[in-house]
PyMOL Python script that loads the backbone (N, CA, C, O; Angstrom):
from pymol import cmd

cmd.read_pdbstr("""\
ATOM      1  N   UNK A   1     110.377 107.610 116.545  1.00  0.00           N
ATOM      2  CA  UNK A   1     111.712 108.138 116.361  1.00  0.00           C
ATOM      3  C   UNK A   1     112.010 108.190 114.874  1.00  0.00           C
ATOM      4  O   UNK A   1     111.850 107.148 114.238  1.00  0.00           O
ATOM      5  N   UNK A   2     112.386 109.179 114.305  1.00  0.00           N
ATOM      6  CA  UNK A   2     113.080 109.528 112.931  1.00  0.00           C
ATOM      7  C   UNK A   2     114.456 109.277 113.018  1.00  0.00           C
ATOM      8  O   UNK A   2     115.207 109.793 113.846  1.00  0.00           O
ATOM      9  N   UNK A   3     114.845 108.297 111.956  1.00  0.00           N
ATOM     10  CA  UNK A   3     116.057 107.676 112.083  1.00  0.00           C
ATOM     11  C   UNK A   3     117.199 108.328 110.912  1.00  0.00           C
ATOM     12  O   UNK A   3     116.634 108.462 109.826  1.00  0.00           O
ATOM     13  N   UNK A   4     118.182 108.618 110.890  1.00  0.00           N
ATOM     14  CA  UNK A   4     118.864 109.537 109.999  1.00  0.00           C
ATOM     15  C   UNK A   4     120.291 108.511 109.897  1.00  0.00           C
ATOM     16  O   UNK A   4     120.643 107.692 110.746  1.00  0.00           O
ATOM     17  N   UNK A   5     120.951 108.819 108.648  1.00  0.00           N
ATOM     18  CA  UNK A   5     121.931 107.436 108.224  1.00  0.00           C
ATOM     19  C   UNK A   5     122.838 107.706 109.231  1.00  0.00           C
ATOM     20  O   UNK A   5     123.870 107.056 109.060  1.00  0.00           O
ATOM     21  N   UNK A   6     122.866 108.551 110.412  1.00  0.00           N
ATOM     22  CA  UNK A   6     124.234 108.941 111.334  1.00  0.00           C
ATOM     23  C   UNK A   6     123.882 107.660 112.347  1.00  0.00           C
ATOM     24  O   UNK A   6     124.697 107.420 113.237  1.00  0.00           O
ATOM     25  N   UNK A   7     122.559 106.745 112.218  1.00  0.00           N
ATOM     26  CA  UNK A   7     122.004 106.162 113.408  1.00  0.00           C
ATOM     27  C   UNK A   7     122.622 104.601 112.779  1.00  0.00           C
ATOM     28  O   UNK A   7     122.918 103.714 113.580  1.00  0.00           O
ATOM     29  N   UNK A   8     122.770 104.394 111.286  1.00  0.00           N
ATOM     30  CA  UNK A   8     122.995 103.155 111.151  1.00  0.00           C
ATOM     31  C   UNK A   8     124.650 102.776 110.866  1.00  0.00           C
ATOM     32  O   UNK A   8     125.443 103.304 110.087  1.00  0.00           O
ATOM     33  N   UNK A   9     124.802 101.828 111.667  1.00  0.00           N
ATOM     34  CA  UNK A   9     125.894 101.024 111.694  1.00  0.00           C
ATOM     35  C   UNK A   9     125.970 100.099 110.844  1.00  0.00           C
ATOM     36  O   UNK A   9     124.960  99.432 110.619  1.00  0.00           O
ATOM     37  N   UNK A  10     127.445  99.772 110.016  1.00  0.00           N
ATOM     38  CA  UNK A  10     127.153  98.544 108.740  1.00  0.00           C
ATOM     39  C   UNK A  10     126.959  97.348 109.155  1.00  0.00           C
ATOM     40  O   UNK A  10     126.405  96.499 108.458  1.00  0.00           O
ATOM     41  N   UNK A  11     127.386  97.136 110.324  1.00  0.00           N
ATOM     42  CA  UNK A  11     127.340  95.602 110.994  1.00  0.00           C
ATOM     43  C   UNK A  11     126.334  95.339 111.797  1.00  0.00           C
ATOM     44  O   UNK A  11     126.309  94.279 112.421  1.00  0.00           O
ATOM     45  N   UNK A  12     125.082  96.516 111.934  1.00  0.00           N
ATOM     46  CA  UNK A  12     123.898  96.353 112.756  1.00  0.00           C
ATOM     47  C   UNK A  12     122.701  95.821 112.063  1.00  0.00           C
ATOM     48  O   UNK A  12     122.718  95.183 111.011  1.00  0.00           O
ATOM     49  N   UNK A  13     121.263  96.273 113.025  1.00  0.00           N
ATOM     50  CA  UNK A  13     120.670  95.530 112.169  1.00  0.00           C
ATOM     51  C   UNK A  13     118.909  96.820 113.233  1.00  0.00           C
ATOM     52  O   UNK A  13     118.950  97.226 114.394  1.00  0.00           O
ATOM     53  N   UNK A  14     118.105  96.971 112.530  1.00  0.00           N
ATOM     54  CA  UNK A  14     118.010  98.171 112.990  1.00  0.00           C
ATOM     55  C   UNK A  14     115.958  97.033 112.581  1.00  0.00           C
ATOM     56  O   UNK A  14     115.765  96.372 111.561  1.00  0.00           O
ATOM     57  N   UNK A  15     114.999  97.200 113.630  1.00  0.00           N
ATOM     58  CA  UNK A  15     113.331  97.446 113.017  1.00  0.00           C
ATOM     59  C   UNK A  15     112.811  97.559 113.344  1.00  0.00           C
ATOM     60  O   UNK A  15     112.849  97.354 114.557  1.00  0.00           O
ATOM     61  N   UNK A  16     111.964  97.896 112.916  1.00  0.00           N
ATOM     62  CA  UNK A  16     110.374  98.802 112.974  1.00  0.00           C
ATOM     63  C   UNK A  16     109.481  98.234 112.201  1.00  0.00           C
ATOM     64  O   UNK A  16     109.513  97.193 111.546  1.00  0.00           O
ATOM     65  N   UNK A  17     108.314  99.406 112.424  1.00  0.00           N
ATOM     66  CA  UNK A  17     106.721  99.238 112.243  1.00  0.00           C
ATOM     67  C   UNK A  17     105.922  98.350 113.232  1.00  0.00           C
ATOM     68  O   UNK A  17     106.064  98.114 114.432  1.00  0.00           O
ATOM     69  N   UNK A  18     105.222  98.031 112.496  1.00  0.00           N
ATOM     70  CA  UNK A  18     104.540  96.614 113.511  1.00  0.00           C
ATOM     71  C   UNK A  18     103.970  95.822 112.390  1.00  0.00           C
ATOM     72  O   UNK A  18     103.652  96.193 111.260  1.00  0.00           O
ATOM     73  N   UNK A  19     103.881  94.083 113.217  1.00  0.00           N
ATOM     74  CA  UNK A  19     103.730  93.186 112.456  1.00  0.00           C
ATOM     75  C   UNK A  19     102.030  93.247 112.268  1.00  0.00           C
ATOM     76  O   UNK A  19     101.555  92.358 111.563  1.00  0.00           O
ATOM     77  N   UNK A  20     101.112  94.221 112.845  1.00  0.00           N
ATOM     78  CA  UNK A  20      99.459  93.820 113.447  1.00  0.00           C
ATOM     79  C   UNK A  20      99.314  94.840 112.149  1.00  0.00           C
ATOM     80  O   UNK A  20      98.171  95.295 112.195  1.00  0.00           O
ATOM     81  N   UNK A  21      99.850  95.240 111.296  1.00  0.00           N
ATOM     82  CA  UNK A  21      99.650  96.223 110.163  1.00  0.00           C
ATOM     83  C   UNK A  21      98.977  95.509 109.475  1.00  0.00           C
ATOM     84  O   UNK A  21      99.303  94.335 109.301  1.00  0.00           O
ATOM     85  N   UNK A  22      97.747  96.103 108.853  1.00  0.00           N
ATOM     86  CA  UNK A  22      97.437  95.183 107.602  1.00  0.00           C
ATOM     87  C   UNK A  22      97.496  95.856 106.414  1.00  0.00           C
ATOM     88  O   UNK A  22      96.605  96.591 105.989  1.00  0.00           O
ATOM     89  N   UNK A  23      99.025  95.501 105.617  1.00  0.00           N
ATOM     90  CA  UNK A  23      99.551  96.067 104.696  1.00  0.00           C
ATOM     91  C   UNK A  23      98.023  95.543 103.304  1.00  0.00           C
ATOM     92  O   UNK A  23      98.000  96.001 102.162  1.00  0.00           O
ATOM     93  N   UNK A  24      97.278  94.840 103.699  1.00  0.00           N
ATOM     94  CA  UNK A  24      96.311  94.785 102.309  1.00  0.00           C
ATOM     95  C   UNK A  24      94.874  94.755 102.198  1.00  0.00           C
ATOM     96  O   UNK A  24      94.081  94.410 101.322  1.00  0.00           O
ATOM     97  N   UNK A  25      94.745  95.483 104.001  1.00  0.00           N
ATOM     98  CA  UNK A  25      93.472  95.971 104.270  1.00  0.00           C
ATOM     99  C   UNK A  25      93.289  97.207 103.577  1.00  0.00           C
ATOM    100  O   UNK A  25      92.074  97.381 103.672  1.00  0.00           O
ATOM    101  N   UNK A  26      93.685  98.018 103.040  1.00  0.00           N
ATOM    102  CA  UNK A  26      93.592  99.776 102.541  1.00  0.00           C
ATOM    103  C   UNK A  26      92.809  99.212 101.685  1.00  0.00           C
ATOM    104  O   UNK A  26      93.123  98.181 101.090  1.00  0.00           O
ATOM    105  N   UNK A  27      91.679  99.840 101.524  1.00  0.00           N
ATOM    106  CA  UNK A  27      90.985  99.954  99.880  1.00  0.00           C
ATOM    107  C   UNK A  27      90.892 101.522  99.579  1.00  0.00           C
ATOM    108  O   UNK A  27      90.226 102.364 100.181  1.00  0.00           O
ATOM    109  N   UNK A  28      91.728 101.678  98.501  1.00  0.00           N
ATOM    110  CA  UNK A  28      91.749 102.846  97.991  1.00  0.00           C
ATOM    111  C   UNK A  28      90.798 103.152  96.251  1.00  0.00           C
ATOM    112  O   UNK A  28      90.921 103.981  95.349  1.00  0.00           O
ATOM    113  N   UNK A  29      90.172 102.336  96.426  1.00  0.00           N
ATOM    114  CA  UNK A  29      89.071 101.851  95.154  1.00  0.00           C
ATOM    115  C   UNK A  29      89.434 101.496  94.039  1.00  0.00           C
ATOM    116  O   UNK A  29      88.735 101.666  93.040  1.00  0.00           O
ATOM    117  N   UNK A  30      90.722 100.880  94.024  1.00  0.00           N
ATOM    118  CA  UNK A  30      91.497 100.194  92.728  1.00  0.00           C
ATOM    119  C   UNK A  30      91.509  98.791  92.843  1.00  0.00           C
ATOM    120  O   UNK A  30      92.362  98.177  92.201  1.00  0.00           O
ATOM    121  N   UNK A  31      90.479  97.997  93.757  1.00  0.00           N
ATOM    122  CA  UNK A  31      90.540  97.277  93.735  1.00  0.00           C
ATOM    123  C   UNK A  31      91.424  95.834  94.795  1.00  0.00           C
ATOM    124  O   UNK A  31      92.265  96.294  95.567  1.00  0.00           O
ATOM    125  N   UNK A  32      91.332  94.907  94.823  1.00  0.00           N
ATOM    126  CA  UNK A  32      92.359  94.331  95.882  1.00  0.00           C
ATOM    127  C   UNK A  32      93.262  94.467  95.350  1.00  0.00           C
ATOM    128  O   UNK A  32      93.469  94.317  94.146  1.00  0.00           O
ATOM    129  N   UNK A  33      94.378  94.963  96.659  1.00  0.00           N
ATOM    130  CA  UNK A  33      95.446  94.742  96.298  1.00  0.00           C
ATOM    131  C   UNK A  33      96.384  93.112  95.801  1.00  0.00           C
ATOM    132  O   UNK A  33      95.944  91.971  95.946  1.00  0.00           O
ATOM    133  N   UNK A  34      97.335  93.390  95.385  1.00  0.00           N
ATOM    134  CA  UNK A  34      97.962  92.019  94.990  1.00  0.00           C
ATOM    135  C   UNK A  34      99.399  92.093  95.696  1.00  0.00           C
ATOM    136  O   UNK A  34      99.885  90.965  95.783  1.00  0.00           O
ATOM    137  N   UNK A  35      99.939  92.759  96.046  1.00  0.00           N
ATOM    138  CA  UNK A  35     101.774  92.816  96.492  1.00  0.00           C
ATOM    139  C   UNK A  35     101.813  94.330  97.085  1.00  0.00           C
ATOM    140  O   UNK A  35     101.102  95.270  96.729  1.00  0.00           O
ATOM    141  N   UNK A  36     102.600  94.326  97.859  1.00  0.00           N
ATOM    142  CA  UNK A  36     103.010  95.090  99.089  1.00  0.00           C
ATOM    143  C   UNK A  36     104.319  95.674  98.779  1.00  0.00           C
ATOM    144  O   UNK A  36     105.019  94.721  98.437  1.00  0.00           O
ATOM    145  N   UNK A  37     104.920  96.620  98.731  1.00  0.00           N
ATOM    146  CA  UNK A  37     106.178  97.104  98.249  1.00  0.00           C
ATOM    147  C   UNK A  37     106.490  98.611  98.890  1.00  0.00           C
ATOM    148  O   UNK A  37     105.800  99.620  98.744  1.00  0.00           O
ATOM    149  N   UNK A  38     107.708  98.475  99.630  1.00  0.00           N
ATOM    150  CA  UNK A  38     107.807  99.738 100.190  1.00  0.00           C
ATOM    151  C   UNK A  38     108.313 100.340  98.982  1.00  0.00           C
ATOM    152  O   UNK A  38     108.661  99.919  97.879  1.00  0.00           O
ATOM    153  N   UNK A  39     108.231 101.630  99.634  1.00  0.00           N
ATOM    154  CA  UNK A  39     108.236 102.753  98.192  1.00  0.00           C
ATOM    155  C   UNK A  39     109.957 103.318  98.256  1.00  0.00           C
ATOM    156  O   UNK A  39     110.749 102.915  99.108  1.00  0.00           O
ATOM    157  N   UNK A  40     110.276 104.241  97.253  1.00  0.00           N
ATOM    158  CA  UNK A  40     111.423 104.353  96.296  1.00  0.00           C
ATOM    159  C   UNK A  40     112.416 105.355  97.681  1.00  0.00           C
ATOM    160  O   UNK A  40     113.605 105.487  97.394  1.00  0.00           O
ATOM    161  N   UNK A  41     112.054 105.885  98.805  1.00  0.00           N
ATOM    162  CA  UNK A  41     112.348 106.499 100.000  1.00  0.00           C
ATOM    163  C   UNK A  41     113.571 105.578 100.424  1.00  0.00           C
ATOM    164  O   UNK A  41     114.759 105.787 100.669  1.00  0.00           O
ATOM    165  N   UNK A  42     112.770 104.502 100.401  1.00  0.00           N
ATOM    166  CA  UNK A  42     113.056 103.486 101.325  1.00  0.00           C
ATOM    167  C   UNK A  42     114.336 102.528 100.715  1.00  0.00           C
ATOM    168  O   UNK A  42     114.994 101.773 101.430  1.00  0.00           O
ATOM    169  N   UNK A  43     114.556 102.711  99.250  1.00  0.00           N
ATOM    170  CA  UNK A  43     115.456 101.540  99.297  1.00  0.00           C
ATOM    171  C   UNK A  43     116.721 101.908  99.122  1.00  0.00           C
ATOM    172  O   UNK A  43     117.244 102.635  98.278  1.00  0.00           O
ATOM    173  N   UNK A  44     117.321 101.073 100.397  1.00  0.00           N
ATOM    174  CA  UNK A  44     119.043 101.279 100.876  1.00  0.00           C
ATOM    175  C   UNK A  44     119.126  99.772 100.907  1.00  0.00           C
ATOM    176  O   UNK A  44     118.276  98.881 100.942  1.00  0.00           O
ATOM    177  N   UNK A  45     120.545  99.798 100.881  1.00  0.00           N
ATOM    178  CA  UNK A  45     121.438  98.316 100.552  1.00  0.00           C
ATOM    179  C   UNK A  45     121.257  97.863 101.752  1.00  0.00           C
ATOM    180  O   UNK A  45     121.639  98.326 102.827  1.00  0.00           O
ATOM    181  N   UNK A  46     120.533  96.743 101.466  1.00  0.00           N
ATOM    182  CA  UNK A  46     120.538  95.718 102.952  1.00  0.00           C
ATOM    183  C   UNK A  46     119.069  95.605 103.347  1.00  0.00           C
ATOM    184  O   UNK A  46     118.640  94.585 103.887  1.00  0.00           O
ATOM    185  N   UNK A  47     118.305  96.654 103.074  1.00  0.00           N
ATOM    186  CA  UNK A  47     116.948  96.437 103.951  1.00  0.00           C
ATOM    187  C   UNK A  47     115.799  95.144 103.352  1.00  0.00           C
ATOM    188  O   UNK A  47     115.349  94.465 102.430  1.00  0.00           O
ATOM    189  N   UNK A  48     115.817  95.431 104.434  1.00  0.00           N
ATOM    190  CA  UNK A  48     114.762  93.857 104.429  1.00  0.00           C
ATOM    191  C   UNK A  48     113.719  94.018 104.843  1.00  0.00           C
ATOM    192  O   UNK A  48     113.603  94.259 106.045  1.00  0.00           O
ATOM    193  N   UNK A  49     112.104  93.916 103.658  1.00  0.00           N
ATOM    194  CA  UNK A  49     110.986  94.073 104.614  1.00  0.00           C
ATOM    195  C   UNK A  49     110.582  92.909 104.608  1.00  0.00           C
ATOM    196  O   UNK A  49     110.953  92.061 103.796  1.00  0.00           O
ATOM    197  N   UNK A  50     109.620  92.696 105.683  1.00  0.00           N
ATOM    198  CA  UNK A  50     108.600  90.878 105.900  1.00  0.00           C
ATOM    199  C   UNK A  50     107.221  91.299 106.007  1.00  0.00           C
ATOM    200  O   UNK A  50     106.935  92.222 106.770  1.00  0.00           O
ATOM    201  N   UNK A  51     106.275  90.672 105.268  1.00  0.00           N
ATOM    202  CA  UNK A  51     105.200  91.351 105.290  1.00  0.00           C
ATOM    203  C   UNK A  51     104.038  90.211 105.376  1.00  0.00           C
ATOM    204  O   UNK A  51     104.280  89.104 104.893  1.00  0.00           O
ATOM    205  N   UNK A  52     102.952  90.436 105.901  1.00  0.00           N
ATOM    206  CA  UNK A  52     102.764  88.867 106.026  1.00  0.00           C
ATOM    207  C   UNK A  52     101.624  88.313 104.744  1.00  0.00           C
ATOM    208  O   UNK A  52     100.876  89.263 104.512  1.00  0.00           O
ATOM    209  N   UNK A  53     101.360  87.438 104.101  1.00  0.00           N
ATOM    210  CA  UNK A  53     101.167  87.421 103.128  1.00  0.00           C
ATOM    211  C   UNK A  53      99.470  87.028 102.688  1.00  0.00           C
ATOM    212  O   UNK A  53      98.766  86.247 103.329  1.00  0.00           O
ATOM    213  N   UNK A  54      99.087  87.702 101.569  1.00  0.00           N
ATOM    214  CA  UNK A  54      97.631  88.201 101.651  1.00  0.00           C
ATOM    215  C   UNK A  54      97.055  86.524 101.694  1.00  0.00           C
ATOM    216  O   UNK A  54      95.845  86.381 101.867  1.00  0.00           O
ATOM    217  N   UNK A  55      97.677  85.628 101.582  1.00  0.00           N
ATOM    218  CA  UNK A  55      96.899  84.112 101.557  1.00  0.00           C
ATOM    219  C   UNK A  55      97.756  83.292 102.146  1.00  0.00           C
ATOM    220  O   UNK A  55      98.982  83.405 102.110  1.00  0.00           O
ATOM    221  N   UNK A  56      97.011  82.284 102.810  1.00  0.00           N
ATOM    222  CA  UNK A  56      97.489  81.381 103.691  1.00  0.00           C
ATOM    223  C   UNK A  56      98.126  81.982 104.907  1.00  0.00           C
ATOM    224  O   UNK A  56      98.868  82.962 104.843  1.00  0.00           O
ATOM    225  N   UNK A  57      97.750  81.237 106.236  1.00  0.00           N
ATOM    226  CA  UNK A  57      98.292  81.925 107.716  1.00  0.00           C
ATOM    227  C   UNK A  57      99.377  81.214 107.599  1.00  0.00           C
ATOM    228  O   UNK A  57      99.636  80.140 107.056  1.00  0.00           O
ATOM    229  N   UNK A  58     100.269  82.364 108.489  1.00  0.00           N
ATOM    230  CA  UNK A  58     101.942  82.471 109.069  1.00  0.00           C
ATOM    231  C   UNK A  58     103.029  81.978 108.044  1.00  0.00           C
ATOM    232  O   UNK A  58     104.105  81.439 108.305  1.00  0.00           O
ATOM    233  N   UNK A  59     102.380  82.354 106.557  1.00  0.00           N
ATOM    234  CA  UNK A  59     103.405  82.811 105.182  1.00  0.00           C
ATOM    235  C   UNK A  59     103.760  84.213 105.466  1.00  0.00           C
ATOM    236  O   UNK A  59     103.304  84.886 106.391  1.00  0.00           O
ATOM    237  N   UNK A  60     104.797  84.668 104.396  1.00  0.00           N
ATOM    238  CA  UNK A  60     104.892  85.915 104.746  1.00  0.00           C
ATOM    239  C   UNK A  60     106.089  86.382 103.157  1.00  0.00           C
ATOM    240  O   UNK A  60     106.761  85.506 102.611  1.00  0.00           O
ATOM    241  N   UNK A  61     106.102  87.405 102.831  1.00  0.00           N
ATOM    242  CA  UNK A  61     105.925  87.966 101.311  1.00  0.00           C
ATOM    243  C   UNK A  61     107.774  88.596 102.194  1.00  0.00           C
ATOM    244  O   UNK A  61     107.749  88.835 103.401  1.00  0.00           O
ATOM    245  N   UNK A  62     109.017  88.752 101.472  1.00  0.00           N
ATOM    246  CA  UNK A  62     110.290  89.112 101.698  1.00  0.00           C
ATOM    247  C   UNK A  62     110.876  89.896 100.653  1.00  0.00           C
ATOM    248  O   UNK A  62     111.012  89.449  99.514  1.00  0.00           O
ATOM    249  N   UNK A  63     111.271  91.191 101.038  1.00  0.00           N
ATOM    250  CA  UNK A  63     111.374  92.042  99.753  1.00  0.00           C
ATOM    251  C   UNK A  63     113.175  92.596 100.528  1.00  0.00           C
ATOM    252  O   UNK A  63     113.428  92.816 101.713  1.00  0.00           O
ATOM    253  N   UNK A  64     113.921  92.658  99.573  1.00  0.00           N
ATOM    254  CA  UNK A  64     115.273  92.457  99.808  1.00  0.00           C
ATOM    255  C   UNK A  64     115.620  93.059  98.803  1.00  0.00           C
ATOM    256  O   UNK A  64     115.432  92.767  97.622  1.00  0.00           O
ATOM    257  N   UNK A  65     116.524  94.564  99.596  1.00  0.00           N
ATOM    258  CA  UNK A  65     117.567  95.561  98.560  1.00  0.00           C
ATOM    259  C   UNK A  65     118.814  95.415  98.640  1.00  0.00           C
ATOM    260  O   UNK A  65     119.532  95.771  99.575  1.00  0.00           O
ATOM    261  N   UNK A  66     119.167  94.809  97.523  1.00  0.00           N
ATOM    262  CA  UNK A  66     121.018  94.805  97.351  1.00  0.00           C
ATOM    263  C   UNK A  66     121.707  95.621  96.083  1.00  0.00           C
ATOM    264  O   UNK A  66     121.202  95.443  94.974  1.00  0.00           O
ATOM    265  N   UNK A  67     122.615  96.330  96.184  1.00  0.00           N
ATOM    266  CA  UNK A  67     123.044  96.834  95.508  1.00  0.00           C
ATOM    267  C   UNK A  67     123.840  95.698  94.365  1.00  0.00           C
ATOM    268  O   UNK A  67     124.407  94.706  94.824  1.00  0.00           O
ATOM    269  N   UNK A  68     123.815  95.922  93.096  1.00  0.00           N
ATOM    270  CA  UNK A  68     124.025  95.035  92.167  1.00  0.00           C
ATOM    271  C   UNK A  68     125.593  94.411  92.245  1.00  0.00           C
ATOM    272  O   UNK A  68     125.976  93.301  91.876  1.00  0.00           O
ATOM    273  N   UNK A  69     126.307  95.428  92.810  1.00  0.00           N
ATOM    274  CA  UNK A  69     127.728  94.448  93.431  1.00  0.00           C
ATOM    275  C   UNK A  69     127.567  92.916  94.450  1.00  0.00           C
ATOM    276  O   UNK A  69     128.102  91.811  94.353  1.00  0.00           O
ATOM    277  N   UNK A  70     126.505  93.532  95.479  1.00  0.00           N
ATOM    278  CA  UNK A  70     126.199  92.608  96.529  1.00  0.00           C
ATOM    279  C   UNK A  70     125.113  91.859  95.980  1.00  0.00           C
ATOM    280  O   UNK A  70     124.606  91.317  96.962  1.00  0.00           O
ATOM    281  N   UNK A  71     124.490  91.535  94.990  1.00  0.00           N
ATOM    282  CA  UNK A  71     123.940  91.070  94.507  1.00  0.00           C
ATOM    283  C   UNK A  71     124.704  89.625  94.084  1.00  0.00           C
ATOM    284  O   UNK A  71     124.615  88.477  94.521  1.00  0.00           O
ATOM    285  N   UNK A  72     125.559  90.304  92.937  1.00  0.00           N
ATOM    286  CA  UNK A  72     126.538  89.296  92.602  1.00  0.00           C
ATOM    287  C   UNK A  72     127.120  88.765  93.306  1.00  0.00           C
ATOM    288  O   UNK A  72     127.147  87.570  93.012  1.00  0.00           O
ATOM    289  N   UNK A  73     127.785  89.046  94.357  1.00  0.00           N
ATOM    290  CA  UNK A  73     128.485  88.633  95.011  1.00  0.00           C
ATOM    291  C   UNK A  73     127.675  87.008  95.851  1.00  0.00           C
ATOM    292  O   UNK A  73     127.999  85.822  95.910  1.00  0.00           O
ATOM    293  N   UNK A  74     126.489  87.867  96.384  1.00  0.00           N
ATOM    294  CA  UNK A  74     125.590  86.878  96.797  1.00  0.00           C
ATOM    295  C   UNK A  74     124.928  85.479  96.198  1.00  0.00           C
ATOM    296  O   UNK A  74     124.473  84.475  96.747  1.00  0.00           O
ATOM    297  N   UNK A  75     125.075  85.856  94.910  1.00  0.00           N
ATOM    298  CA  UNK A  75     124.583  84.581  93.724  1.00  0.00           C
ATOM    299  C   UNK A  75     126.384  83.639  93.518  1.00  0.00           C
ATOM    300  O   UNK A  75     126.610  82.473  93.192  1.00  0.00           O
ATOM    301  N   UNK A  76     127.088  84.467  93.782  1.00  0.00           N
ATOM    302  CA  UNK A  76     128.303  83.801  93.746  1.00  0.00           C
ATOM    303  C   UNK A  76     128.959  82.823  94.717  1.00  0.00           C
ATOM    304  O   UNK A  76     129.981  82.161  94.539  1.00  0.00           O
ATOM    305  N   UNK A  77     128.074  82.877  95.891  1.00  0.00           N
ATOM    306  CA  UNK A  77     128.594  82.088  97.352  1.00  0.00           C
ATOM    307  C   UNK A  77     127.654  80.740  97.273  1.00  0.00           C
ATOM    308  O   UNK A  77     126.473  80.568  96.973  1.00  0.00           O
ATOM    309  N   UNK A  78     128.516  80.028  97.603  1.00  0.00           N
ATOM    310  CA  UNK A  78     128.804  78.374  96.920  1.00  0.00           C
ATOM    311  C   UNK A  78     127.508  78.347  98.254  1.00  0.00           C
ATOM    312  O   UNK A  78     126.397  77.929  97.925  1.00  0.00           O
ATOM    313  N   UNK A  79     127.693  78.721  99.445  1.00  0.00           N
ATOM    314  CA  UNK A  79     126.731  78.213 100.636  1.00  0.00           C
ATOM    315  C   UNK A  79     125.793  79.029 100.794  1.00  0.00           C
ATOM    316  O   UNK A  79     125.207  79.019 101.877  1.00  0.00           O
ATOM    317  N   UNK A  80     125.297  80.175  99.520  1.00  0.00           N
ATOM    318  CA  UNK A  80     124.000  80.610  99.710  1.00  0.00           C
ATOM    319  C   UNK A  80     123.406  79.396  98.964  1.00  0.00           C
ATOM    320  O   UNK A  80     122.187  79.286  98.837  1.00  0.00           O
TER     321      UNK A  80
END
""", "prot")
cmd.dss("prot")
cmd.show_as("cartoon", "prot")
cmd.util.cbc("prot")
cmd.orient("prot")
């Protein structure tokens, strides 16, 4: 399913892909990869990817887009 911003709600919570991906199996002949990063498409306020991480089992690598208001705001809360 192709998801279009008419599908997301601000108070929802929306995911995909699959976890059996192996974001650092690709060899594209540059060598191993080192970090996993969805690309520039992708970043909207709020999304959250989990990716699982190239060392040590059931770690996992957390890449988190906030817009620099919600940013602040977030470094500002006494119970983060």
């Amino acid at each position: 399913m192709v998801y279009t911003l008419r599908y997301f709600d601000p108070s929802g919570m929306m995911m995909g892909s699959s976890p059996r991906f192996n974001v650092y199996g690709c060899d594209f002949g540059w060598g191993k990869a080192v970090v996993a990063w969805s690309g520039m498409a992708h970043k909207i306020d709020g999304k959250t990817s989990l990716y699982p991480r190239q060392e040590g089992e059931g770690s996992m690598d957390a890449e988190v887009v906030l817009t620099p208001k919600h940013k602040a705001a977030l470094e500002h809360d006494d119970e983060f």
